[in-house]
C-alpha positions, 0 to 999 in steps of 0.5 A: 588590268587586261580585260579578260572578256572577248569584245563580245562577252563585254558587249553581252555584259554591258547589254544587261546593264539596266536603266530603271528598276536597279538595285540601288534604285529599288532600296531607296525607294523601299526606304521612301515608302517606308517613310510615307512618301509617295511618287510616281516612276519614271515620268515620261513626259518630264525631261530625263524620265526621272527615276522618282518624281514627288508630283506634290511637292513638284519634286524630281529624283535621279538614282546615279550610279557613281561609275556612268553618272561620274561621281566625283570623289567616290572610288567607283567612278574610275576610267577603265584604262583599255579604250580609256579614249572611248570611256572619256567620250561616253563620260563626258556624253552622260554628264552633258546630258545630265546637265541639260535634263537637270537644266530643263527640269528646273526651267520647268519648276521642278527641284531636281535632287540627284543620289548616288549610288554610293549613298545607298550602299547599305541598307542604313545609308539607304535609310539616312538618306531617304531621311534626308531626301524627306526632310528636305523635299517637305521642308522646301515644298 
C-alpha cells in the first residue's frame, strides 16, 4: 500500500499520536474505577511512567498499544512496508526499552502487568478485563 500522505502531513499525524490519557487507556481506567480500584497515573518517579500504579498493592500497569509496543500475534501490530528499515529500528528501540522498564520496575518490587490494546477493544473486553486485572492484583497482593 502507497502512502498517500506527503512526508509532512505523516509527520504532522504521527505528532498527535499521544502517549497518555489515550482512548484505550481512559476505557479501562473507567472500568477499574467502576470496580473500586484505585490508582495513581502516570508515577513520575517510577521507572517507564507507568500508566496506572496500585500503590497498595505495589502494583504497575502499562496500557500497550498493539502496533508501537508489537503485540505479538494481533493483526494491528503489522510493519508498514514503506521505510519498513526505519519502522524495524523503532520496533525494536520500544521493545527494548519496555524490557528494561519492566526489568527495573520489578527490581524495584513492584509486579509490572501490561494490557494491550486489543483487550480493550470494546467495551466488554474493557470490563473482562478490568475484572481480571482485579482479580489478579488482590488475589496476589
Amino acid at each position: 500500500m502507497v502512502d498517500t500522505l506527503t512526508p509532512a502531513e505523516r509527520s504532522a499525524r504521527m505528532a498527535l499520536i499521544r502517549s497518555k490519557d489515550t482512548v484505550p487507556e481512559l476505557v479501562l481506567r473507567k472500568a477499574i474505577h467502576a470496580l473500586g480500584m484505585r490508582y495513581r497515573l502516570h508515577a513520575k518517579d517510577l521507572p517507564g511512567k507507568p500508566d496506572l500504579i496500585f500503590p497498595r498493592y505495589h502494583s504497575a500497569l502499562f496500557v500497550h498499544g498493539c502496533f508501537w509496543h508489537r503485540h505479538e500475534g494481533c493483526k494491528v501490530a503489522t510493519t508498514p512496508r514503506s521505510n519498513t528499515d526505519f519502522w524495524i529500528e523503532k520496533f525494536n528501540k520500544n521493545t527494548r526499552r519496555d524490557a528494561r522498564t519492566i526489568h527495573a520496575l520489578e527490581s524495584l518490587g513492584w509486579r509490572v502487568i501490561i494490557v494491550w490494546e486489543c483487550e480493550v477493544s470494546t467495551a466488554a473486553r474493557a470490563g473482562a478485563t478490568a475484572k481480571r486485572i482485579a482479580e489478579i492484583i488482590r488475589r496476589d497482593s
